[in-house]
C-alpha positions as CSV (number, residue, x, y, z in Angstrom):
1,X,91.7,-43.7,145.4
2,X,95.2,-42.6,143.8
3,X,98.0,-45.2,145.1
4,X,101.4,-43.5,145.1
5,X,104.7,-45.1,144.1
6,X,105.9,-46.0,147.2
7,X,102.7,-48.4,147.4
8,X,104.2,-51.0,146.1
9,X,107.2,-53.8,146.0
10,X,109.1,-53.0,143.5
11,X,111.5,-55.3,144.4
12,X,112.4,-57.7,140.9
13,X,109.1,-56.4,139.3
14,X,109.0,-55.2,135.7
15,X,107.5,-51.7,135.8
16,X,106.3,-49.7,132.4
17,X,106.6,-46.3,133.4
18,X,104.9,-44.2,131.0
19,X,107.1,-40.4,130.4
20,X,106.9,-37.5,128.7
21,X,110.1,-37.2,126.6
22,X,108.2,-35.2,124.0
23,X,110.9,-33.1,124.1
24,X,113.0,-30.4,121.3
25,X,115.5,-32.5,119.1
26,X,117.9,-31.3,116.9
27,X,120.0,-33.0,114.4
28,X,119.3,-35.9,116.7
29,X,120.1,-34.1,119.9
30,X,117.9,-32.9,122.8
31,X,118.1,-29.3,123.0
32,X,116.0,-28.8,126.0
33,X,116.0,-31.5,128.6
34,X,113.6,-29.8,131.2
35,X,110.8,-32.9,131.1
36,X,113.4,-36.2,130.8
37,X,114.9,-34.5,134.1
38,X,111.6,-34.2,135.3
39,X,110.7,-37.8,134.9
40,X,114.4,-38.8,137.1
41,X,112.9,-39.0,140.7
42,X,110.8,-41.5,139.8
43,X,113.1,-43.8,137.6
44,X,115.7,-43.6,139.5
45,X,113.3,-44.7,142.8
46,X,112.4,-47.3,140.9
47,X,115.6,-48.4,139.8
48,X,116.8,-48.1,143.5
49,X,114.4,-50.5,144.4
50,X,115.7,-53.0,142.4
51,X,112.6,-53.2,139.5
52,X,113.2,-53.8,136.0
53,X,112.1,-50.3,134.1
54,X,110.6,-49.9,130.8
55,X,110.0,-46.6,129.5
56,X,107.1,-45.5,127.3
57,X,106.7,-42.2,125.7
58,X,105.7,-39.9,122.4
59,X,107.3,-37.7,120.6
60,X,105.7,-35.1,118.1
61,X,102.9,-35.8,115.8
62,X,104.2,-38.8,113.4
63,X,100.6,-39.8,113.1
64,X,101.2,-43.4,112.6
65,X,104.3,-42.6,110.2
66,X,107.6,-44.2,110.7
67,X,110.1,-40.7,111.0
68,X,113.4,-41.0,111.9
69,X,113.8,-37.3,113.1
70,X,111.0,-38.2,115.5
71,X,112.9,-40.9,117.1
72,X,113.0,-41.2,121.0
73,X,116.5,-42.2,120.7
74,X,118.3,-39.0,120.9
75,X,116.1,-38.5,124.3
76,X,117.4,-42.4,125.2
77,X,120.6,-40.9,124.8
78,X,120.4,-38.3,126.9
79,X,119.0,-39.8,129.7
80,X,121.8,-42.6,129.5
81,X,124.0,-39.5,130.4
82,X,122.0,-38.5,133.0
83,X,121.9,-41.4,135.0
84,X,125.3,-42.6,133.7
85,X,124.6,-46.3,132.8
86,X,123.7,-47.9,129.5
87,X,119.8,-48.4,128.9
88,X,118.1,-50.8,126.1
89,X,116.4,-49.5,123.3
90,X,113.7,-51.0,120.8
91,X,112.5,-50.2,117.9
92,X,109.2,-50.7,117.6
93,X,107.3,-50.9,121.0
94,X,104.9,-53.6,120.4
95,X,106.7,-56.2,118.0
96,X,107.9,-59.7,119.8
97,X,111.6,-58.8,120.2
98,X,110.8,-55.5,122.3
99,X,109.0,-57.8,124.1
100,X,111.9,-60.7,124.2
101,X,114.1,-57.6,125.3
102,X,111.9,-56.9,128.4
103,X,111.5,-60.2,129.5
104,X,115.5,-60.7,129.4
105,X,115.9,-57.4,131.8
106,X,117.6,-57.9,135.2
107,X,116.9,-55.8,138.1
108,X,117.9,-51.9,137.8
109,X,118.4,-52.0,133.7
110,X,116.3,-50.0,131.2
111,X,114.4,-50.7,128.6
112,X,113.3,-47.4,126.1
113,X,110.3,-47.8,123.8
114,X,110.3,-46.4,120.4
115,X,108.0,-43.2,120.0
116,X,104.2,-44.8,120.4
117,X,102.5,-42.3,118.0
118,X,104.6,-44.4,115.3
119,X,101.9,-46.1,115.3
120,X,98.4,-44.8,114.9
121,X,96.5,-47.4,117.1
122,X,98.1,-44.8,120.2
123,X,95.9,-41.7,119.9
124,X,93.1,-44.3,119.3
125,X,93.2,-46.1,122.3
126,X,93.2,-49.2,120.9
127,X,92.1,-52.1,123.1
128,X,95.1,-54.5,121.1
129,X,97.7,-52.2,121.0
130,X,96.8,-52.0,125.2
131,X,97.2,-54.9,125.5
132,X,100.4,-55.1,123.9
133,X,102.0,-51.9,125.7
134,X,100.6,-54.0,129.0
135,X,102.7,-57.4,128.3
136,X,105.9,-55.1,129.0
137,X,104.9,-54.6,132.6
138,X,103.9,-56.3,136.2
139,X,103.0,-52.6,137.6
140,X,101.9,-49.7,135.8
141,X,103.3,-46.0,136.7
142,X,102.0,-42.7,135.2
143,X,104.3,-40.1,135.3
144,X,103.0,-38.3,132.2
145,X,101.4,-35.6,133.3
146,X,101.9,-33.2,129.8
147,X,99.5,-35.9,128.4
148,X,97.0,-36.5,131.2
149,X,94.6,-34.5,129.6
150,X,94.2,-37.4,126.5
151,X,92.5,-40.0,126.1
152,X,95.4,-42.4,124.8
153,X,96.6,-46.1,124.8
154,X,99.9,-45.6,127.0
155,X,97.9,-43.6,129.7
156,X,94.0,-44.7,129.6
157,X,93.6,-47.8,128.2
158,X,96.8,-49.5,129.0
159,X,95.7,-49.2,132.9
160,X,92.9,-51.4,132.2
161,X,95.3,-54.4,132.5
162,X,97.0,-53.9,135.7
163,X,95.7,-54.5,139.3
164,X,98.8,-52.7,140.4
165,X,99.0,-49.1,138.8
166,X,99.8,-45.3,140.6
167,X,101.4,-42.6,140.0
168,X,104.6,-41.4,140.1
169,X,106.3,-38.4,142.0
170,X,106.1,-35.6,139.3
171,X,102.4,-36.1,138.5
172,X,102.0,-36.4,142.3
173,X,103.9,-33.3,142.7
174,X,102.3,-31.7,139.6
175,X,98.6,-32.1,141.5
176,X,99.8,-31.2,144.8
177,X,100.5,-27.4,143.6
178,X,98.1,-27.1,140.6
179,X,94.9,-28.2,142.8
180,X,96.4,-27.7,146.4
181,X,97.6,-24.5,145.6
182,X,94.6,-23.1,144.0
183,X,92.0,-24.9,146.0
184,X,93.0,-22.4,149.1
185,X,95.3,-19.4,147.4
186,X,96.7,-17.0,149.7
187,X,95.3,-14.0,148.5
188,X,95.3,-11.3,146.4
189,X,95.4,-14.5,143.5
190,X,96.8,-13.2,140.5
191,X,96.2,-15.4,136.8
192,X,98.2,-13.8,134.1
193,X,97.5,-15.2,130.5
194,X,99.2,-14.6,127.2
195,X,100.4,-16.4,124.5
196,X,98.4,-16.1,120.7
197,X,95.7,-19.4,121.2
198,X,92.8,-17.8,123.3
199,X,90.5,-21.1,123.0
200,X,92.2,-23.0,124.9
201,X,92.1,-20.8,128.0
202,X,88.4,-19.8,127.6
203,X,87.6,-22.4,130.1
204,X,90.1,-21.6,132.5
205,X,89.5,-17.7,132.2
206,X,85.4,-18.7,132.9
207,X,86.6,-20.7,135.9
208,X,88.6,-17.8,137.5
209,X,86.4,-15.0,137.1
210,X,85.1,-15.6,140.7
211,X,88.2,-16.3,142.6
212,X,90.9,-14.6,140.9
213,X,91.7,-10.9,142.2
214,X,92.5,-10.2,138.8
215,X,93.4,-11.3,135.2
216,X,96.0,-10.3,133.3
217,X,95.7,-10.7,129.6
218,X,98.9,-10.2,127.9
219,X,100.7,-11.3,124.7
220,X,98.9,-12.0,121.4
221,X,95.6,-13.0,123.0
222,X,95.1,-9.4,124.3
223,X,94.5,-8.8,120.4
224,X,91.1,-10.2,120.3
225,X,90.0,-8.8,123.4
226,X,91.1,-5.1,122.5
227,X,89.4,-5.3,119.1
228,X,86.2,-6.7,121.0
229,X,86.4,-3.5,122.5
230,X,86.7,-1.6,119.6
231,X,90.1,-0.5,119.5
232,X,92.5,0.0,116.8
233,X,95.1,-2.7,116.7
234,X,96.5,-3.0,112.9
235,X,97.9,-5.7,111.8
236,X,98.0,-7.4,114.5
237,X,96.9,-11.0,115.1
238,X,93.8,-11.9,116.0
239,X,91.4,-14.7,116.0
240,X,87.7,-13.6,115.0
241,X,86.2,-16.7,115.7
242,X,86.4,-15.9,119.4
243,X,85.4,-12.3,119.3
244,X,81.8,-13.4,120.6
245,X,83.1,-15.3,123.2
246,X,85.6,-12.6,124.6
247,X,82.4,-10.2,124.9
248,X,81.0,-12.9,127.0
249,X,83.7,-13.1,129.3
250,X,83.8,-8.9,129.2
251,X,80.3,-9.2,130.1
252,X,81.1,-12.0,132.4
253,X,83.7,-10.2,134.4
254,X,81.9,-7.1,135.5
255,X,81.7,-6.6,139.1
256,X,83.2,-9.7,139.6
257,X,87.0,-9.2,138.8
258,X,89.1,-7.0,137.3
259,X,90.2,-7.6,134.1
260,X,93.8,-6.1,132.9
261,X,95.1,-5.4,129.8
262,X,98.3,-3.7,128.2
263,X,98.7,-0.1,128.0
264,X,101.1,0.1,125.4
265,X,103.2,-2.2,123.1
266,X,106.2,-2.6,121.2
267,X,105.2,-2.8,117.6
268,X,106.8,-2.9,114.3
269,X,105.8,-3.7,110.7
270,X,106.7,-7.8,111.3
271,X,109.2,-9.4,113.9
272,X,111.7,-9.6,111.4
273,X,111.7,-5.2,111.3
274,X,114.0,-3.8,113.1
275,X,112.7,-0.5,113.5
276,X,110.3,-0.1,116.5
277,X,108.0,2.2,117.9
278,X,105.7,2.2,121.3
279,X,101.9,2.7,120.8
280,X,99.5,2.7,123.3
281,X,96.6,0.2,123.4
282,X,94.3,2.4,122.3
283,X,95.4,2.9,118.8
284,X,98.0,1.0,117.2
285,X,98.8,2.1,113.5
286,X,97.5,0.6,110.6
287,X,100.5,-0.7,108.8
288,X,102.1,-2.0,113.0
289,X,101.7,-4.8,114.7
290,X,102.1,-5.5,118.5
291,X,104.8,-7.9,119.1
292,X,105.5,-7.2,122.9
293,X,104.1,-4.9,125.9
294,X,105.4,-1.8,126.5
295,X,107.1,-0.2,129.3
296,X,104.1,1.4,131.1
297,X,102.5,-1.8,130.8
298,X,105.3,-3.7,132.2
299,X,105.1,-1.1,135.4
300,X,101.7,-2.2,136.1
301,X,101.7,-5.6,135.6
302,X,104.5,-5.8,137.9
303,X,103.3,-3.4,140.9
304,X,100.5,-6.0,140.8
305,X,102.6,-9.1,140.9
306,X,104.7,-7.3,143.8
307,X,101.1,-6.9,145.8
308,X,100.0,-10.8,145.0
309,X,99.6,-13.8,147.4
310,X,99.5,-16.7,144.8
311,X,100.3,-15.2,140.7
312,X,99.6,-18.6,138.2
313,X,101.2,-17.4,134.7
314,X,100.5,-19.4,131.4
315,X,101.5,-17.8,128.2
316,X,104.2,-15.7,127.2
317,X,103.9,-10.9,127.1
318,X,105.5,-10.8,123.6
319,X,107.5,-12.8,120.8
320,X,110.2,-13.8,123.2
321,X,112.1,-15.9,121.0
322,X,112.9,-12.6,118.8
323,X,115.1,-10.5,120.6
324,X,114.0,-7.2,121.0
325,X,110.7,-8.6,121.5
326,X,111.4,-10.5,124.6
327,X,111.8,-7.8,127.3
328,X,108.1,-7.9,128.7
329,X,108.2,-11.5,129.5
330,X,111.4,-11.4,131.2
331,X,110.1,-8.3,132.9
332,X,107.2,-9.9,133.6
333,X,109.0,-13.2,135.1
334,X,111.9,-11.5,137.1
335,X,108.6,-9.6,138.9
336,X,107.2,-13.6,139.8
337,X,110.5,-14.2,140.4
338,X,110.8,-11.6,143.1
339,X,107.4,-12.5,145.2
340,X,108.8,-16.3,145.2
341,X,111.7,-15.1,147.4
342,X,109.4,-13.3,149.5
343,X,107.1,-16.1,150.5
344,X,104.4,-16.0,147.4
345,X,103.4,-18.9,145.7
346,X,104.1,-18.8,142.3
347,X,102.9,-21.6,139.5
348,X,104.2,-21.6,135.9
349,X,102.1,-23.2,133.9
350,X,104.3,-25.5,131.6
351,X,104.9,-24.8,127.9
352,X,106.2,-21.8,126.5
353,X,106.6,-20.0,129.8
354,X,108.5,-22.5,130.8
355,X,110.8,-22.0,127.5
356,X,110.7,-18.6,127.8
357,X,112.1,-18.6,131.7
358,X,114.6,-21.5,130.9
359,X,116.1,-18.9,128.2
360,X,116.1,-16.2,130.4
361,X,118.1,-18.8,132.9
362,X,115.4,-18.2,135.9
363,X,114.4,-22.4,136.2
364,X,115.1,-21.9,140.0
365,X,113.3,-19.1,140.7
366,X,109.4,-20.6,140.9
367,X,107.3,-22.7,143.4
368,X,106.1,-24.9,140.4
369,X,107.1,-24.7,136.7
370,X,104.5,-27.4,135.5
371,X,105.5,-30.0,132.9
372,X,102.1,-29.7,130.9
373,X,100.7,-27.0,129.1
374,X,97.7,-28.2,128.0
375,X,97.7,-30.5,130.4
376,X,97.9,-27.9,132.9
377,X,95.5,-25.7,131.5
378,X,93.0,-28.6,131.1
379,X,93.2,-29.0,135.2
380,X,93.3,-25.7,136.3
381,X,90.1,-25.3,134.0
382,X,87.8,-28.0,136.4
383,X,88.1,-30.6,133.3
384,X,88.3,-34.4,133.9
385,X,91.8,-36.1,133.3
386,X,91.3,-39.0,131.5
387,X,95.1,-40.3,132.7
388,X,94.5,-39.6,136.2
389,X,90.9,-41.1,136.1
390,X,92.1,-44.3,134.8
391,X,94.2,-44.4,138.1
392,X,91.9,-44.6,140.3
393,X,91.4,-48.2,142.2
């Protein structure tokens, strides 16, 4: 059984909290804040009920290496200003004065953890380094939920040592919509995929082919699947490894659901060319490359958004960081947007959607925009989550 936050007395006890403040830095400021303000219901619960807090998180991919541009400070920083009050910070997240520093905390201060994957012994799951991260805390909270998918130290094995352990509210909220909302949909369900990486939604696309309505396959995955079919698509990207298994899912698919793909696209030599040109689907010229869907496609994909019960979008239509490029995902999420205010449920699954709707200022306009991408795709997909798992009393 899962034990929520308000489970236990929290009163005077030191609580590790393990976040996700992977978040973008630059020049040693966080330019997008979306998952430290995700993390605030549940620190600031916490600090309301008068616990001690120590904060664990990653950030990037140091791989055991010591890199001041991947220091979690900038994200301390910021959420010192959120909270407005002053929070501790160590540099290392095992060594005896981080410890020293936890054991000297009073009720209601913070104590911030250097980045974890400083040291390699994190994406191990070492049983000593456990141990270590374990000594910081009388009661351990997961609120992690962009890493639940891992096998890790901070999230799996650390949770070995505690008797009291739960989650906190966003992973709680994360679970009620991703397996609440999907378990019983209101129909028609709509999934609508895009983004380049096709492998890691093969599992989710397999898992949907019986319930979904339909399947929307959009953005730079759409690639593979049109050359599987045997259309021309020049130069754009593909991934030939997965040709064989997009046949499958073609195969897979028939009389079951109806897959969708774009008519046309806006294409152009790179995304750094200026001049554009619309080509259908069907043939693409050899010297162009599809960088976004085009306007009939856009049409469609929205007349069936408008007609959906439930639409769960992962994956960006088009390069939307390039303008000029970026018109069929905003399209795409002002049409989610729309159902939302008109009683649908609508899920954004983490990742660059979410980047792509915080540019287009729309944050607001969602049931869910989930913290996790492959976290969320991971869940969605029926996998086991090793984080939530090691929950479980």
């Amino acid at each position: 059984m899962l034990k929520t936050l308000k489970s236990f007395d929290l009163k005077d006890k030191r609580v590790l909290i393990r976040v996700d403040f992977n978040v973008p830095v630059d020049n040693d400021c966080v330019i997008d804040d979306f998952r430290i303000r995700a993390a605030l219901p549940t620190i600031q619960y916490c600090l309301n009920e008068g616990s001690k807090v120590i904060l664990i998180s990653h950030l990037g991919r140091p791989n055991g290496i010591i890199d001041p541009k991947l220091s979690l400070m900038p994200a301390g920083e910021k959420l010192a200003d959120l909270l407005e009050m002053p929070i501790k910070f160590s540099n290392n997240c095992i060594s005896e004065d981080a410890h020293d520093v936890t054991l000297g905390l009073r009720s209601g201060e913070i104590h911030l953890l250097e980045n974890l994957r400083f040291h390699t012994e994190e994406t191990k799951n070492d049983q000593n380094f456990s141990i270590n991260l374990a000594k910081h805390g009388q009661i351990f909270i997961n609120d992690a939920f962009g890493t639940a998918h891992r096998s890790h130290a901070s999230n799996v094995g650390v949770s070995k040592y505690f008797n009291q352990k739960c989650m906190g509210f966003l992973i709680e909220k994360e679970l009620e919509f991703l397996n609440k909302s999907m378990s019983l949909p209101k129909k028609p369900l709509t999934l609508i995929l895009g983004g380049a990486k096709i492998d890691t939604k093969i599992d989710l696309i397999n898992r949907f082919i019986p319930i979904a309505d339909q399947i929307i396959i959009g953005g730079g995955m759409a690639f593979t699947f049109l050359k599987a079919k045997g259309k021309d698509i020049g130069t754009s990207l593909i991934d030939p490894s997965m040709i064989p298994e997009v046949k499958k899912i073609l195969a897979n698919a028939r009389g079951k659901t109806s897959l969708i793909f774009p008519k046309d696209f806006i294409c152009a030599k790179s995304m750094n060319h200026k001049k554009q040109l619309i080509c259908s689907s069907n043939e693409i010229p050899s010297d162009l490359m599809g960088l976004d869907i085009g306007p009939s496609s856009i049409d469609e994909f929205s007349k069936i958004i408008r007609n959906s019960g439930t639409v769960l979008w992962n994956g960006p239509m088009g390069v939307f960081e390039v303008d000029g490029f970026h018109l069929g995902t905003e399209k795409i999420a002002e049409s989610i947007s729309n159902v939302t205010n008109e009683g649908s449920t609508t899920i954004v699954g983490g990742g660059d959607s979410a980047a792509a709707i915080k540019k287009f200022g729309m944050l607001n306009n969602f049931s869910h925009i989930s913290t996790g991408g492959g976290a969320t795709l991971s869940l969605l997909s029926g996998n086991t989550m090793p984080a939530i798992y090691a929950l479980e009393l």
